[in-house]
MDAnalysis code that builds the backbone (N, CA, C; Angstrom):
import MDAnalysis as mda
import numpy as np

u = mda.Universe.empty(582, n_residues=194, atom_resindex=np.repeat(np.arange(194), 3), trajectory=True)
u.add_TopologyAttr("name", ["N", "CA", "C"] * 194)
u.add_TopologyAttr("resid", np.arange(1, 195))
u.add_TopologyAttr("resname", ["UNK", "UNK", "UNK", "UNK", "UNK", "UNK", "UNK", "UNK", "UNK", "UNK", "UNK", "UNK", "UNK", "UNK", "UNK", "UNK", "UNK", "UNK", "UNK", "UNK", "UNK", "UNK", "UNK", "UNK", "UNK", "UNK", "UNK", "UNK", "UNK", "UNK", "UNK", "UNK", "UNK", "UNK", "UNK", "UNK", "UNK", "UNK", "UNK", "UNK", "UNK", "UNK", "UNK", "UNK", "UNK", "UNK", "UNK", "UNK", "UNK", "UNK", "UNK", "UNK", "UNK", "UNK", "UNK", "UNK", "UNK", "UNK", "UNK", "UNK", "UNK", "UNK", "UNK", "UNK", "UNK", "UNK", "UNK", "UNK", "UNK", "UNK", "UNK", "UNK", "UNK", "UNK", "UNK", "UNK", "UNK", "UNK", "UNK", "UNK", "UNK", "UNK", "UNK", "UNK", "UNK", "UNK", "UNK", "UNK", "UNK", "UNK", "UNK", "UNK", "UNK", "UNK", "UNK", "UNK", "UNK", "UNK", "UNK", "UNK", "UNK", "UNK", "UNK", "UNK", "UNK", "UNK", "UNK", "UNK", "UNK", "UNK", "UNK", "UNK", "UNK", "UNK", "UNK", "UNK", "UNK", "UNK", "UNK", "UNK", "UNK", "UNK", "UNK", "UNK", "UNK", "UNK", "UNK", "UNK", "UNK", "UNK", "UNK", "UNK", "UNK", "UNK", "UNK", "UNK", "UNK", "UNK", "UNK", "UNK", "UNK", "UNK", "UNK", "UNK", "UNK", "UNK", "UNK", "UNK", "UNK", "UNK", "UNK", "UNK", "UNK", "UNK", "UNK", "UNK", "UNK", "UNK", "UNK", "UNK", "UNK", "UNK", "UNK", "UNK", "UNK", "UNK", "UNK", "UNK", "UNK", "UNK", "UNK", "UNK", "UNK", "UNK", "UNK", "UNK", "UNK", "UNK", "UNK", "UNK", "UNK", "UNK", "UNK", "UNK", "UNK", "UNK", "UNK", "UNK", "UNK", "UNK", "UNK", "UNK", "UNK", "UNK"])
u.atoms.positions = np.array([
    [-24.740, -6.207, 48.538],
    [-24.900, -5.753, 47.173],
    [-23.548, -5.554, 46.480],
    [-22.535, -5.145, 46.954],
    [-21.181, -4.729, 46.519],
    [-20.404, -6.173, 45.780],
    [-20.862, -7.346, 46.872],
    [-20.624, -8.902, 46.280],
    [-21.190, -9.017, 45.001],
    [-22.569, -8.870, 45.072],
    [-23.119, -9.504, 43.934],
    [-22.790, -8.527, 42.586],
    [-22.628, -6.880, 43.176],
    [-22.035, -5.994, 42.069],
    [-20.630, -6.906, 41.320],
    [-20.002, -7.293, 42.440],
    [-18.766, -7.687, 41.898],
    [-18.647, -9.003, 40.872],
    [-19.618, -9.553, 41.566],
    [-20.064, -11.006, 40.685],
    [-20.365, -10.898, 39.450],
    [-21.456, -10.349, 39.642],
    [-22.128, -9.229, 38.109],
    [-20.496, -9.044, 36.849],
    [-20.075, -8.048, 37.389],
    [-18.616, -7.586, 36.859],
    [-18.092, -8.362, 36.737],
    [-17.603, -10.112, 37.101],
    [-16.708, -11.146, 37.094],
    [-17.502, -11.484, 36.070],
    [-18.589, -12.200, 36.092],
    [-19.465, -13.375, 34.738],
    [-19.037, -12.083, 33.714],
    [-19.642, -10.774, 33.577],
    [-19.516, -10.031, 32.112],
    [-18.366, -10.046, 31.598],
    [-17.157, -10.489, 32.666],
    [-15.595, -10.115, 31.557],
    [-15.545, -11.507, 31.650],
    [-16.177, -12.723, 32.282],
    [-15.085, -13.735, 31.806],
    [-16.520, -14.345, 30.448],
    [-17.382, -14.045, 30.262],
    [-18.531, -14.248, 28.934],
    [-17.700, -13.449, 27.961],
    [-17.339, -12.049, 28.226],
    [-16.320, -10.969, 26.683],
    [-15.229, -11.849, 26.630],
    [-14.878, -12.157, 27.834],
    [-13.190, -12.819, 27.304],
    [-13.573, -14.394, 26.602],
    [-14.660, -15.209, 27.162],
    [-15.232, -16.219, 26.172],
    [-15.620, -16.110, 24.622],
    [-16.124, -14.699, 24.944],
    [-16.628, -14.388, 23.449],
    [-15.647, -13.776, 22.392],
    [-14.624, -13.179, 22.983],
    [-13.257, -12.432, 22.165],
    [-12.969, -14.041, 21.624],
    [-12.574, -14.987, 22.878],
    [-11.594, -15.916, 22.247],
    [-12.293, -17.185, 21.270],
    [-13.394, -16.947, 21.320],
    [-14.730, -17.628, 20.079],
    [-14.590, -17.189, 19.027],
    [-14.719, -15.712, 19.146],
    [-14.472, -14.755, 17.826],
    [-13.270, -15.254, 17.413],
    [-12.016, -15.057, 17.898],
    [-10.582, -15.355, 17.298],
    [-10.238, -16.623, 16.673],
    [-10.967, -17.385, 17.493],
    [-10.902, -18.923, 16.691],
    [-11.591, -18.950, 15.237],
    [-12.745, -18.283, 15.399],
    [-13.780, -18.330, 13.986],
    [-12.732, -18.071, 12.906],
    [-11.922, -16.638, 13.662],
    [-11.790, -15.420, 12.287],
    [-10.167, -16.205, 11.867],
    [-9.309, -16.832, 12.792],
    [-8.534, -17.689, 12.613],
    [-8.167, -19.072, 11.624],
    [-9.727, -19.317, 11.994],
    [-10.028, -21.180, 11.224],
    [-10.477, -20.698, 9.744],
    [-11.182, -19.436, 9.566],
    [-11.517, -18.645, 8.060],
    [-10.015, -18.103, 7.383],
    [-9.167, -17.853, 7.850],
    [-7.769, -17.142, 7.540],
    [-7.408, -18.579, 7.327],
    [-7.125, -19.367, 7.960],
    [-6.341, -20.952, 7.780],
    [-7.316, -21.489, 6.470],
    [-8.384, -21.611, 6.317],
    [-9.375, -22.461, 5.305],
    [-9.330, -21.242, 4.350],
    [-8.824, -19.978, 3.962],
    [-9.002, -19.529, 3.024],
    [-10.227, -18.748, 2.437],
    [-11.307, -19.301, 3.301],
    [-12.706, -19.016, 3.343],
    [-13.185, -17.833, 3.693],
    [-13.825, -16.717, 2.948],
    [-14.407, -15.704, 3.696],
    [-13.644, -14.870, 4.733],
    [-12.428, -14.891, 4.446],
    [-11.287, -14.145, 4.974],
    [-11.839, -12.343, 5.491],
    [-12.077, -11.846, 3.929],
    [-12.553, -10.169, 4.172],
    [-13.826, -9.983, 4.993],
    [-15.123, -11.259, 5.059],
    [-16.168, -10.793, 5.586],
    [-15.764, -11.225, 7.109],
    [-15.019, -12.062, 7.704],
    [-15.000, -12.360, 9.070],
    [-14.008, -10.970, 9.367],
    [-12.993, -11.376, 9.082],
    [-12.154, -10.031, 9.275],
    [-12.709, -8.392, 9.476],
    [-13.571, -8.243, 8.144],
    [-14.182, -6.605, 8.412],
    [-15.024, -6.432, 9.655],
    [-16.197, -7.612, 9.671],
    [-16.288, -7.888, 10.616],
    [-16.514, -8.311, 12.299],
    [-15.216, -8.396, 12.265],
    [-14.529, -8.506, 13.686],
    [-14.961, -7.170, 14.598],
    [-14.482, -7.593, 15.770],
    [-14.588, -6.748, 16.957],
    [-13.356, -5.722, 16.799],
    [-13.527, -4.437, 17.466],
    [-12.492, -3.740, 17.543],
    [-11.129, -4.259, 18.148],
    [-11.515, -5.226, 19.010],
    [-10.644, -5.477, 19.867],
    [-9.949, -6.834, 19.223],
    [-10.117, -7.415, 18.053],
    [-9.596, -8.916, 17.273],
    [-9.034, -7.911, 16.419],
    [-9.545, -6.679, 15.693],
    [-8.715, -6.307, 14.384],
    [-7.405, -4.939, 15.005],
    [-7.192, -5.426, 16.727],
    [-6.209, -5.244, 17.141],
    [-5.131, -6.017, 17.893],
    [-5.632, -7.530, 17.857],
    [-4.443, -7.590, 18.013],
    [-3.695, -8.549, 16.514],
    [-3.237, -8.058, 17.472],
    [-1.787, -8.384, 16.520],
    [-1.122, -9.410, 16.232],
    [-1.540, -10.706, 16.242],
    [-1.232, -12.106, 16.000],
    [-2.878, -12.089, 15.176],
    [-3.340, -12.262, 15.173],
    [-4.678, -12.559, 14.481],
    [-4.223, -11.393, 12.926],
    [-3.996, -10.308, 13.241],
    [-3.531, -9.121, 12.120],
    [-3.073, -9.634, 10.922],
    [-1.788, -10.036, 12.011],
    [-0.438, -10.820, 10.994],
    [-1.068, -11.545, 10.073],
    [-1.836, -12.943, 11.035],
    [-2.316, -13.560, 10.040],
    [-2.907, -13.227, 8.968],
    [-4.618, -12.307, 9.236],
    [-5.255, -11.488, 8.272],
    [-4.658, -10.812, 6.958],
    [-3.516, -9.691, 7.326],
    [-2.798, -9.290, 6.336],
    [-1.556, -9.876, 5.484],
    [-1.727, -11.656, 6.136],
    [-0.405, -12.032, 5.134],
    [-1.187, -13.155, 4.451],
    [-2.810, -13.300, 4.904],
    [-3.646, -13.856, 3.356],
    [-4.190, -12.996, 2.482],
    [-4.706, -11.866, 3.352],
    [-5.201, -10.644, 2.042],
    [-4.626, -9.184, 2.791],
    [-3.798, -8.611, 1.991],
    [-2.710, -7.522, 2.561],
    [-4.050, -6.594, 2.748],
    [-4.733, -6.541, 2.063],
    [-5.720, -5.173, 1.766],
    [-6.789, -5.408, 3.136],
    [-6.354, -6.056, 3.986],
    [-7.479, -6.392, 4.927],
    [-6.979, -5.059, 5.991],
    [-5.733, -4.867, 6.130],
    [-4.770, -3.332, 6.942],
    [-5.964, -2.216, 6.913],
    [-6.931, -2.382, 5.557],
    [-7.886, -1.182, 5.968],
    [-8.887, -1.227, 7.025],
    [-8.521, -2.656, 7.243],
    [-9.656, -2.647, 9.155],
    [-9.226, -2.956, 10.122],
    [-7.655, -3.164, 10.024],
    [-7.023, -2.604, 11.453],
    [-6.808, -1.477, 12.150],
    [-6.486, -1.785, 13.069],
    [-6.350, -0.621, 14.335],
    [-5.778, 0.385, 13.577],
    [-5.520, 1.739, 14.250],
    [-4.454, 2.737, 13.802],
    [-3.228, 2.126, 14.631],
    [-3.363, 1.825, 15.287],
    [-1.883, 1.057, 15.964],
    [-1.214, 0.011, 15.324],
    [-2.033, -0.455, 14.893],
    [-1.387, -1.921, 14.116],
    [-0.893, -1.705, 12.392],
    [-1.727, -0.237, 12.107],
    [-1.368, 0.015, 10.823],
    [-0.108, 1.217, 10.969],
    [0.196, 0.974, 11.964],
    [1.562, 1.874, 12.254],
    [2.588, 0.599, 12.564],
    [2.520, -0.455, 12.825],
    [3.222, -1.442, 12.589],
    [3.786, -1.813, 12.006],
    [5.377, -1.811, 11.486],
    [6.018, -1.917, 10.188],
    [6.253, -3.739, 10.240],
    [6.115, -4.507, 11.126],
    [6.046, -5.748, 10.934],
    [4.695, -6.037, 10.035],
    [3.631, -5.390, 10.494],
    [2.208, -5.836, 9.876],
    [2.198, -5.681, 8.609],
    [1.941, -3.685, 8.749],
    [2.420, -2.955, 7.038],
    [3.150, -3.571, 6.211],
    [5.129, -4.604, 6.682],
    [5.558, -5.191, 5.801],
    [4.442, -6.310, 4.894],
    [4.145, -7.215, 5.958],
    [3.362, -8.265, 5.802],
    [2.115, -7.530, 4.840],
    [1.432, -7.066, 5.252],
    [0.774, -6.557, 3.862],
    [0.687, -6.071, 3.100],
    [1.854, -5.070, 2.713],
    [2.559, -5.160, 1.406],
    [3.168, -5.806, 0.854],
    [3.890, -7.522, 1.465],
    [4.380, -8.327, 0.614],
    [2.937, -9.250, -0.220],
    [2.100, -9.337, 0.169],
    [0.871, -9.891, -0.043],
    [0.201, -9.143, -1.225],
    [-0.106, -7.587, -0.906],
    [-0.440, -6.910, -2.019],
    [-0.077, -5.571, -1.770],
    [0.915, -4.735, -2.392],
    [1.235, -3.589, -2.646],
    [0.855, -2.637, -2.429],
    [-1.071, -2.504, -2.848],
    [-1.374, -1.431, -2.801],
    [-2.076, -1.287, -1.467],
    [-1.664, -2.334, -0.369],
    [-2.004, -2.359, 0.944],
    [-1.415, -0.697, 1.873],
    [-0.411, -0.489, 1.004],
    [0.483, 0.228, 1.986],
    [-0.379, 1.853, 1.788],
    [-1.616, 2.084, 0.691],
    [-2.337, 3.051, 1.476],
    [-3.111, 3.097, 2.701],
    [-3.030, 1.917, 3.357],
    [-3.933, 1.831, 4.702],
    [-2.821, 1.708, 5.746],
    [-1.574, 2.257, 5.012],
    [-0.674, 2.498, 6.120],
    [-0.674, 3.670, 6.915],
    [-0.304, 3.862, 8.008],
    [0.037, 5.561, 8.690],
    [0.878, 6.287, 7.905],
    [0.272, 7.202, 8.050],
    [1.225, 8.526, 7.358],
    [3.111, 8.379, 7.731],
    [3.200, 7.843, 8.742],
    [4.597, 7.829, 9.138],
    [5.285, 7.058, 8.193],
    [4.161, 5.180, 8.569],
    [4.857, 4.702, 7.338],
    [4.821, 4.817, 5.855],
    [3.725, 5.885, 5.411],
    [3.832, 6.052, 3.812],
    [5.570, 6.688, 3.956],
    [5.759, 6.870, 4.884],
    [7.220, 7.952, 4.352],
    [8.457, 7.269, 4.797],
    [8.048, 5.414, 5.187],
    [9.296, 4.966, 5.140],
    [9.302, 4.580, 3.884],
    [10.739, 4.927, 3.759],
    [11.644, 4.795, 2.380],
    [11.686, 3.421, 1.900],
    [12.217, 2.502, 2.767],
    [12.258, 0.725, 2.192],
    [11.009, 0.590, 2.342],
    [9.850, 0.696, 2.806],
    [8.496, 0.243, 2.723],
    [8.410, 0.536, 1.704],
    [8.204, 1.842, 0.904],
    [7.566, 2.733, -0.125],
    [8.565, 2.064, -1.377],
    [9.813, 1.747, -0.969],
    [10.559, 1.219, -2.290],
    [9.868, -0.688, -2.873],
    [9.545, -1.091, -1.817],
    [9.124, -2.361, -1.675],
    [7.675, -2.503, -2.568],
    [7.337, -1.511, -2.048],
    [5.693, -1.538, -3.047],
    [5.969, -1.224, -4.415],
    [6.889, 0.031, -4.480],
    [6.448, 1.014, -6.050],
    [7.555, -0.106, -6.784],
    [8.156, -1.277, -6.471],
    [9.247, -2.388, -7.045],
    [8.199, -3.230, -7.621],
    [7.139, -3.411, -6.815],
    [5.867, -4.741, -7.264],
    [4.648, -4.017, -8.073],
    [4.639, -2.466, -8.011],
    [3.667, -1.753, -8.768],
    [3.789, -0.340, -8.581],
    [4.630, 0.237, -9.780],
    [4.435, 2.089, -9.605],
    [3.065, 3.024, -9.187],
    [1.911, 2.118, -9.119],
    [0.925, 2.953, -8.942],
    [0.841, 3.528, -7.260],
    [1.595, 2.383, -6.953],
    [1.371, 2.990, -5.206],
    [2.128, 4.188, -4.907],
    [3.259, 4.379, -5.672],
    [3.854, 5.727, -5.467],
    [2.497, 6.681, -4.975],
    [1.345, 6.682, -5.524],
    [0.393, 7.553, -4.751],
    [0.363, 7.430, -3.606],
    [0.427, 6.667, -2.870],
    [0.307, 6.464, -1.256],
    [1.444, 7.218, -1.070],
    [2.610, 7.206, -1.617],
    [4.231, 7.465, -0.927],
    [3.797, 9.333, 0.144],
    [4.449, 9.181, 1.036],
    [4.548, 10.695, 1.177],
    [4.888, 11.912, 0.551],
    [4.713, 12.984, 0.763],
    [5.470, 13.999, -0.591],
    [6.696, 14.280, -0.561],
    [7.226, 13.592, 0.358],
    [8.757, 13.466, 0.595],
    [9.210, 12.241, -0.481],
    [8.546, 11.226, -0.203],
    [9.242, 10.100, -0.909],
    [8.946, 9.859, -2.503],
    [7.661, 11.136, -3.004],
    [7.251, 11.451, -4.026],
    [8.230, 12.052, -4.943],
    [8.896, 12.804, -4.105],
    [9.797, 14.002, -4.459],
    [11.386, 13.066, -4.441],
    [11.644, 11.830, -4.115],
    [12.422, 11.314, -3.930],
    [13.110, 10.375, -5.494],
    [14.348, 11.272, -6.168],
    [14.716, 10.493, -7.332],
    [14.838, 9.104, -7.746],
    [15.350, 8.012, -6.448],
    [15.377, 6.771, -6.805],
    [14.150, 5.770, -6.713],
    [13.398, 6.655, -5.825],
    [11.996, 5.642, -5.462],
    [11.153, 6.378, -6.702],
    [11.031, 7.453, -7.683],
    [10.291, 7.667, -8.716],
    [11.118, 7.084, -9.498],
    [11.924, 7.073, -9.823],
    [12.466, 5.731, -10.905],
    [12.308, 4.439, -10.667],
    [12.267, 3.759, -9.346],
    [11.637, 2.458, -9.149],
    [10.040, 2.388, -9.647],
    [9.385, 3.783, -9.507],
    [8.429, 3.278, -9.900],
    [7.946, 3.325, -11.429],
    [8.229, 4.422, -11.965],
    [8.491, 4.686, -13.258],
    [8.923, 3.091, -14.250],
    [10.560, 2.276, -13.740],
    [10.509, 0.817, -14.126],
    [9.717, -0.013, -14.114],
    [8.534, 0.327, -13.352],
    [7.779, -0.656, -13.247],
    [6.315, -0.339, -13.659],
    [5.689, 0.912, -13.974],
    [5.144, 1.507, -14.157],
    [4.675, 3.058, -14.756],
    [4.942, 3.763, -15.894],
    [5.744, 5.206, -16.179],
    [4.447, 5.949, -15.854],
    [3.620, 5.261, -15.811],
    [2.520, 6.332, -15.286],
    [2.519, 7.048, -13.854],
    [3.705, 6.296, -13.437],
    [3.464, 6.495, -12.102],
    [4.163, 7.615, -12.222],
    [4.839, 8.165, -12.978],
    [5.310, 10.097, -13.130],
    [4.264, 10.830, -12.759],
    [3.529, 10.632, -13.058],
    [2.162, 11.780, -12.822],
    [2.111, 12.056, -11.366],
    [2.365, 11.172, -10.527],
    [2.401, 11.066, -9.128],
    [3.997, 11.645, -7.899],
    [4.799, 11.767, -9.188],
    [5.791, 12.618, -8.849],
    [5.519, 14.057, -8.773],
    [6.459, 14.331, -7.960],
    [6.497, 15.943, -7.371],
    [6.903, 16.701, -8.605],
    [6.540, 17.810, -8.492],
    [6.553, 18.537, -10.097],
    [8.031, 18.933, -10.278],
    [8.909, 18.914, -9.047],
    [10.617, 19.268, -9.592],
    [10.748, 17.856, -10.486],
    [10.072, 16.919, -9.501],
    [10.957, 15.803, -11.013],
    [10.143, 15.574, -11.682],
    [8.257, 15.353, -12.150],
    [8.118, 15.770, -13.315],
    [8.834, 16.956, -14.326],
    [9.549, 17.854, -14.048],
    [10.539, 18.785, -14.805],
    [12.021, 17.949, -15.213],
    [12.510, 17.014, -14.684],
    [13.832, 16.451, -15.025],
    [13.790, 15.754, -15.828],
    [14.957, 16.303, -16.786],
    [15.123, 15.545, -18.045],
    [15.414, 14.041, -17.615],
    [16.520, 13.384, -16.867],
    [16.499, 12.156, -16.716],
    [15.263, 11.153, -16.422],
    [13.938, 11.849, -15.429],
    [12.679, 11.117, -14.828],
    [12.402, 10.818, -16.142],
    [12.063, 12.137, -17.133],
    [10.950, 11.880, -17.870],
    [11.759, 11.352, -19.011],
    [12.935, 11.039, -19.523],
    [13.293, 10.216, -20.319],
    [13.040, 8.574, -19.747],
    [13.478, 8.228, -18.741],
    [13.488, 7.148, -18.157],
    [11.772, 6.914, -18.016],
    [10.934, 6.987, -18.223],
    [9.626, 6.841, -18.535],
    [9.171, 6.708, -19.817],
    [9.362, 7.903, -20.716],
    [8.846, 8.118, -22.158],
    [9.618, 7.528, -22.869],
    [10.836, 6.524, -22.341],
    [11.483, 5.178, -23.333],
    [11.226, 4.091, -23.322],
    [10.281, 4.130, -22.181],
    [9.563, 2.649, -21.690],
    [8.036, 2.761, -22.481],
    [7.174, 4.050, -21.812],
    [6.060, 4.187, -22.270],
    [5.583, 6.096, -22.900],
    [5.959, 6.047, -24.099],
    [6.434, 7.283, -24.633],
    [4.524, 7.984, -23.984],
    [3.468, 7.248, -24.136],
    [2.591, 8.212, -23.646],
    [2.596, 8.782, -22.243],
    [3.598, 8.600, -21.276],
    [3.683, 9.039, -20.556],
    [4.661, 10.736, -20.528],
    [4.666, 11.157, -21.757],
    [5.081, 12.341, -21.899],
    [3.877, 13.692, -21.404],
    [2.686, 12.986, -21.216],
    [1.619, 13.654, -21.052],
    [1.588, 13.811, -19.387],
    [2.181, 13.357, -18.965],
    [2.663, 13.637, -16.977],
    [3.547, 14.342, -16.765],
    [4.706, 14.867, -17.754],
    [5.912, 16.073, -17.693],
    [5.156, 17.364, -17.863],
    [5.920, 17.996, -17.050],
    [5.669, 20.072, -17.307],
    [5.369, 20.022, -18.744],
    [5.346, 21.401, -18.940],
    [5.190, 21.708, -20.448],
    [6.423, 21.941, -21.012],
    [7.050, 22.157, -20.265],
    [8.608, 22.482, -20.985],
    [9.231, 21.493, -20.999],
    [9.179, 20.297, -20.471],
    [9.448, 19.026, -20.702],
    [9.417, 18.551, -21.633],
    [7.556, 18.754, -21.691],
    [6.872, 18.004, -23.113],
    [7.037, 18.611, -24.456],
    [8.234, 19.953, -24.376],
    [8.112, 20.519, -25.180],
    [9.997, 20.256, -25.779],
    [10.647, 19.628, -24.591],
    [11.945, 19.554, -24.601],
    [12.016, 18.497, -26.036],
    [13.162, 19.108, -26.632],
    [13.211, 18.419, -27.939],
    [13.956, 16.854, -28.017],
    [14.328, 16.438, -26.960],
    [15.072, 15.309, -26.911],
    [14.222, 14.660, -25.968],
    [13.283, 15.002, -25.426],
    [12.585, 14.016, -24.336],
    [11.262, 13.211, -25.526],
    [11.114, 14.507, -27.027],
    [10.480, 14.360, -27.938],
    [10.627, 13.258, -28.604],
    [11.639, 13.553, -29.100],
    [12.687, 12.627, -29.990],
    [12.605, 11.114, -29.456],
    [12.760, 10.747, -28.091],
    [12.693, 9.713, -27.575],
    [10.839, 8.662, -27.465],
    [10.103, 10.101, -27.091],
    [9.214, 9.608, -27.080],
    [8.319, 9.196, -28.706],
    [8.793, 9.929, -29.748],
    [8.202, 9.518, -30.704],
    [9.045, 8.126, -31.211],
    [10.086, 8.185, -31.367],
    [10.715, 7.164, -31.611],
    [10.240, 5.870, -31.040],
    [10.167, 5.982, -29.603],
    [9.711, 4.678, -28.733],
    [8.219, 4.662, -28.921],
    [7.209, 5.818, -29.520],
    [5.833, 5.421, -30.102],
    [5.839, 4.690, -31.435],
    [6.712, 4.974, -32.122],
    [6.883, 4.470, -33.474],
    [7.225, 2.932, -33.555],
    [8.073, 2.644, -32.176],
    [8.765, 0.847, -32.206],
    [7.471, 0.123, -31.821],
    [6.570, 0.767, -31.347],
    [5.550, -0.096, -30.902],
    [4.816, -0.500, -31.607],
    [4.590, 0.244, -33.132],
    [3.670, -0.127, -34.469],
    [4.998, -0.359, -35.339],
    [6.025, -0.766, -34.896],
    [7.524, -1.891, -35.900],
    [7.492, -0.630, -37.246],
    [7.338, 0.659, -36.557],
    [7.555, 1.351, -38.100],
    [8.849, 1.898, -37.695],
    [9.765, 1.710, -37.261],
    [11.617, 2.199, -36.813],
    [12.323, 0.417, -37.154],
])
């Protein structure tokens, strides 16, 4: 009996290991053809949306696919890169560790200030990565830490780009007479009455 136990146990892993490497080809030849990428991918077996050559692939045709990888693989700053160069706002299905790398978090809020929401409250609170995102987005102030929603430089460097973003500064901000000045002025160029 111990034979045939063992036999038993041999056919079931080498049928899973037939069937893993069936699966990988499918979810592979759909990533290569472009085809139905998110439904093979979501999916997948626990054990395909970990590894990590199949991943790569997944997240460097649709970045946003990171929300059905592993926790291991979304701690991966090779992967995480890869699917934030794809799409930006991938990097909320990153680990907490990597919301708080700095070149990751600068890489996204460069292609879209809105991800600053994902950033950690460290990198929230961080002057050059809220001005990256602010350039690219001024709404993305709102998502800053309230010391630099309070700074005159953040919230000028926003409300000269997009003066309604004076409505994301403190009150004493919004009340500051030169952050005013800027923002009505830069509301006024937008209807060519300056």
């Amino acid at each position: 009996t111990r034979l045939n136990n063992l036999r038993s146990t041999m056919a079931r892993a080498f049928k899973a290991a037939a069937s893993f490497e069936e699966e990988k080809q499918r979810v592979l030849e759909a990533i290569g053809a472009g085809e139905d990428i998110e439904d093979e991918f979501e999916n997948a077996s626990d054990e395909l949306k970990d590894d990590r050559d199949v991943v790569l692939a997944a997240v460097s045709a649709s970045g946003l696919l990171l929300e059905y990888c592993s926790d291991r693989l979304q701690n991966d700053i090779t992967v995480v890169k890869a699917a934030v160069q794809q799409a930006c706002s991938a990097i909320e299905h990153a680990s907490d560790e990597l919301r708080g790398d700095r070149e990751l978090v600068l890489a996204a809020v460069r292609k879209h200030g809105l991800t600053l929401q994902y950033a950690s409250e460290e990198l929230r609170g961080d002057r050059e990565v809220v001005l990256e995102a602010i350039a690219c987005w001024g709404h993305a102030l709102k998502f800053a830490t309230d010391e630099l929603r309070d700074d005159r430089e953040v919230i000028l460097a926003a409300v000269k780009q997009w003066p309604e973003t004076i409505d994301h500064a403190t009150t004493k901000m919004a009340c500051d007479r030169e952050v005013l000045m800027h923002a009505f002025i830069n509301e006024a160029r937008k209807f060519d009455c300056l």
